[in-house]
C-alpha positions in Angstrom: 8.0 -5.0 -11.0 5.1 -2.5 -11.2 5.0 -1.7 -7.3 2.0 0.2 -6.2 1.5 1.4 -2.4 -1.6 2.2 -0.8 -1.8 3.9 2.7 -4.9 2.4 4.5 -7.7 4.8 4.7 -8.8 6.8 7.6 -9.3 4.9 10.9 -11.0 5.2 14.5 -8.9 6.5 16.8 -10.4 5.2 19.7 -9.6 1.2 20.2 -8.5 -1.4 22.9 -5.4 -1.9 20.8 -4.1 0.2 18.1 -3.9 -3.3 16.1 -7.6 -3.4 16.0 -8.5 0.4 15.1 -11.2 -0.1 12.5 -12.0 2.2 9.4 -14.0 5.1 10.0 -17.2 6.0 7.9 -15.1 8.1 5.6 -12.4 6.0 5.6 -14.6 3.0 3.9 -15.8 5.0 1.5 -12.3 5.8 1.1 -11.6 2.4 0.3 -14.0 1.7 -2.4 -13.3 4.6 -4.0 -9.5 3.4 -4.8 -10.9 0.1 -5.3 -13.4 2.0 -8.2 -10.4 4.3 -9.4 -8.0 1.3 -9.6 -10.5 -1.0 -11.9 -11.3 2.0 -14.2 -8.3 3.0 -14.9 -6.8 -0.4 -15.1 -5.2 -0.6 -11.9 -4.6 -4.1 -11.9 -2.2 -5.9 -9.5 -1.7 -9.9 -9.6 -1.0 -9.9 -6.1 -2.4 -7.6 -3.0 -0.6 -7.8 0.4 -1.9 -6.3 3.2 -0.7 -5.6 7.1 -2.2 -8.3 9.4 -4.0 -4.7 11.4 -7.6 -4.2 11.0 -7.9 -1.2 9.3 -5.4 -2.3 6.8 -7.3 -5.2 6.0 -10.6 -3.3 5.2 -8.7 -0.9 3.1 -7.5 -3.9 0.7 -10.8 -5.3 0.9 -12.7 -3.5 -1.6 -9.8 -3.7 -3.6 -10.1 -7.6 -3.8 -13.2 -7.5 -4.3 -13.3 -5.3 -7.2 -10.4 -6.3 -8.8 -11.4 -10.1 -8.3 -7.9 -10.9 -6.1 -7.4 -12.8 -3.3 -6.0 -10.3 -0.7 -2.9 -12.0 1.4 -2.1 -10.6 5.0 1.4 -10.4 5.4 3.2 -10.1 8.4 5.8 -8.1 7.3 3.7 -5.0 6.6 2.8 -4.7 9.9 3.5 -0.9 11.7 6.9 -0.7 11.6 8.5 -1.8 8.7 11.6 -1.1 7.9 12.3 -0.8 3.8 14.6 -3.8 3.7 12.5 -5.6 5.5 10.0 -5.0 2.2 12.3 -5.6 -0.2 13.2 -9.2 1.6 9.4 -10.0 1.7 9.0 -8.6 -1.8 12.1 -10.6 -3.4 9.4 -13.8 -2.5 7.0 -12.6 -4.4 8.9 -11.5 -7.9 7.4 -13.2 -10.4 4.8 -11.3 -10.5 4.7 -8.2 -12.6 2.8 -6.0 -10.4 2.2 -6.4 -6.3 -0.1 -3.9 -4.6 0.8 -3.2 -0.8 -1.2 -1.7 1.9 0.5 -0.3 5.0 1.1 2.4 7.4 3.1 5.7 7.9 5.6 6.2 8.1 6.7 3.1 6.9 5.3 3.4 3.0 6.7 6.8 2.8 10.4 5.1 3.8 9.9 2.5 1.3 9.1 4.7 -1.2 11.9 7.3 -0.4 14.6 4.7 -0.7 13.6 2.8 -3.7 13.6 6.3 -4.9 17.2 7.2 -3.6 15.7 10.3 -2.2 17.9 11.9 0.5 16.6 11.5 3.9 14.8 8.4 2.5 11.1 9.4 3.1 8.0 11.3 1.3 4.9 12.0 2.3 2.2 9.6 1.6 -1.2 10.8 2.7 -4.5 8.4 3.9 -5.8 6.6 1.4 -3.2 7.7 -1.2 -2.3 5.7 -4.2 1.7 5.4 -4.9 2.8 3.6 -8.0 6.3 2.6 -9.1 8.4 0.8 -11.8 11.1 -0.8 -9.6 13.3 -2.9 -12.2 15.7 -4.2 -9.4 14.3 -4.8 -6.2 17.3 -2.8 -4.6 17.4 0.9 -3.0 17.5 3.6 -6.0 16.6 1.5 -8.8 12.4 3.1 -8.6 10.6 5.7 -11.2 7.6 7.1 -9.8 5.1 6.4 -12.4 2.0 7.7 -10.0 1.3 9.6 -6.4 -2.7 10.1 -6.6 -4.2 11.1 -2.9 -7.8 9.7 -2.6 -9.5 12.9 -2.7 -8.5 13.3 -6.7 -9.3 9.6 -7.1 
């Protein structure tokens, strides 16, 4: 499975509940320029799952859009995920060949660090940041990082 990961894009900070924080100005623009950088450079998941929070949900958005998907709000990408809590929710969805995700920090960063097998199990993944991997075995270890793009170089 081609997995690619997408932190959502910068958010208010100001909100009733952090579940409802929406995307700020630059954080929609953000979003459509992944969404741009993902259809001309042939970006092109099956499936995009995004966290039930707000300003998850506008970050896939233009994605969908652009990339004429149906964007899925899952549950289990809420704040807090734990990896194997991904790779359970991911082993539902593997017969597709390539699943875009958009989540939070540090939870992406985990995810990607143990599908890696990196020691300490986490890397940095920035606002807004594209991660892309070739995960052959939905198990810890088994990833190649193919791509780590920020937004900014989108």
């Amino acid at each position: 499975m081609l997995l690619y990961l997408l932190r959502h894009a910068n958010a208010d900070t100001p909100a009733a509940q952090d579940d409802e924080r929406p995307l700020t100005g630059k954080g929609q623009a953000q979003a459509r320029k992944v969404a741009r950088f993902c259809s001309d450079h042939e970006c092109l998941p099956e499936l995009i799952l995004t966290s039930p929070l707000l300003r998850a949900r506008e970050t896939a958005a233009p994605l969908g859009e652009r990339l004429g998907r149906e964007v899925f709000v899952t549950p289990w990408l809420k704040s807090g995920m734990e990896p194997e809590e991904a790779l359970a929710g991911l082993q539902e969805h593997r017969e597709f060949e390539a699943v875009l995700l958009v989540g939070h920090e540090p939870d992406l960063s985990r995810l990607i660090g143990h599908l890696l097998g990196c020691a300490g199990g986490q890397v940095l993944v920035r606002k807004a940041s594209l991660t892309l991997l070739d995960v052959p075995v939905l198990r810890a270890g088994t990833a190649t990082l193919l791509l780590a793009l920020p937004c900014r170089l989108m």
